[in-house]
N, C-alpha and C positions, 0 to 999 in steps of 0.2 A: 715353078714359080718361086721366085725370090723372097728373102723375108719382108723388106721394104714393098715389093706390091701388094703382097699378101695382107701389108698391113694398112696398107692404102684401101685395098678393097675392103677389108673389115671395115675401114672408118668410113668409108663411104657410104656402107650396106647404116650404119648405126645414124648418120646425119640423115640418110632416107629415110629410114625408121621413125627417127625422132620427127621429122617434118611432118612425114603422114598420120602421125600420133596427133602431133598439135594442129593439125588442121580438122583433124575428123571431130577430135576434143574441141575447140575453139570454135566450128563453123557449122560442123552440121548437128551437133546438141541443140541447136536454136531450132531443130525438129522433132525434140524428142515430144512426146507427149505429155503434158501434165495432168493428163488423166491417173489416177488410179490406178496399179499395176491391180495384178490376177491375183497374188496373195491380200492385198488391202482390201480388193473383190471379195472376195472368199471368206476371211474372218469379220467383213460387216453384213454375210449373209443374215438377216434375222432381225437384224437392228433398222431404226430409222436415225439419221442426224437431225436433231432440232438447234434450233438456234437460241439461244439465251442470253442474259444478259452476262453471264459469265461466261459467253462463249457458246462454241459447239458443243454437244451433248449426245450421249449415244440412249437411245430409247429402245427399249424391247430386250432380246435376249440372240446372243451372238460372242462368239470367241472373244470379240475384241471389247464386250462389252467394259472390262477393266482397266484398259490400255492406257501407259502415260507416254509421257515425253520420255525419250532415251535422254545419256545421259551429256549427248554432245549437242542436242536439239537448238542450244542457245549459242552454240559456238561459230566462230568466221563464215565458217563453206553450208551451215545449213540450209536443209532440202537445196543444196544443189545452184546456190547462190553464192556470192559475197556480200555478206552482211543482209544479209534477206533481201536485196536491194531488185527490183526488175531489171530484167535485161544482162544481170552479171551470170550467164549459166555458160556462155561461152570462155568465160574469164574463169570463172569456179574448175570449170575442164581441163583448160590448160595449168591452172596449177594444180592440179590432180593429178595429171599426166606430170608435169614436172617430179613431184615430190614421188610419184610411183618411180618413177626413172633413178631418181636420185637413189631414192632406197635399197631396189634393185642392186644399180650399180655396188653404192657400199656392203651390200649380201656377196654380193660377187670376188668385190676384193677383197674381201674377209675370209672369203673360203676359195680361195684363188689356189692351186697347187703349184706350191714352191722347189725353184732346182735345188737338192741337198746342199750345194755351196751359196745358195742367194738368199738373202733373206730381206 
């Protein structure tokens, strides 16, 4: 195999990649659940949610009886939206998958092994 196929075929295998990333990202997130995962299960064992006027409230005794907001809770992409907005979880995905990718790659060319003469 030559270098130019070889390198065809790499760029090919990485534009498949990328496509089947942004579409699982983009299209089928609009199935995920938005239920409660198994750990949010588990640490409100014991507790009830009340509703108040300052909001939800955890009542009784449970792990998570102390719990706050993390610290990005207010920022673009939270829970899995943009801008908290309905309907952006497919949009949140894809640039998720973006910015993973992007990163990735610059991890990659950063610790890429160099020929002794190329720099």
């Amino acid at each position: 195999m030559s270098a130019p196929t070889g390198r065809r075929t790499a760029v090919r295998f990485f534009l498949g990649f990328l496509a089947v990333a942004l579409l699982v990202a983009g299209g089928l997130s609009y199935f995920a659940s938005p239920d409660p995962d198994g750990l949010d299960t588990v640490t409100l064992n014991g507790c009830d949610v009340v509703e108040t006027d300052a909001g939800e409230q955890l009542e009784g005794t449970c792990i998570a009886q102390h719990a706050g907001d993390h610290a990005l809770s207010g920022g673009p992409l939270a829970d899995y939206t943009v801008g908290g907005g309905e309907g952006t979880v497919g949009v949140a995905g894809v640039i998720g998958v973006l910015v993973t990718l992007v990163l990735a790659a610059g991890l990659f060319w950063l610790l890429r092994r160099r020929s002794p003469g190329r720099e």
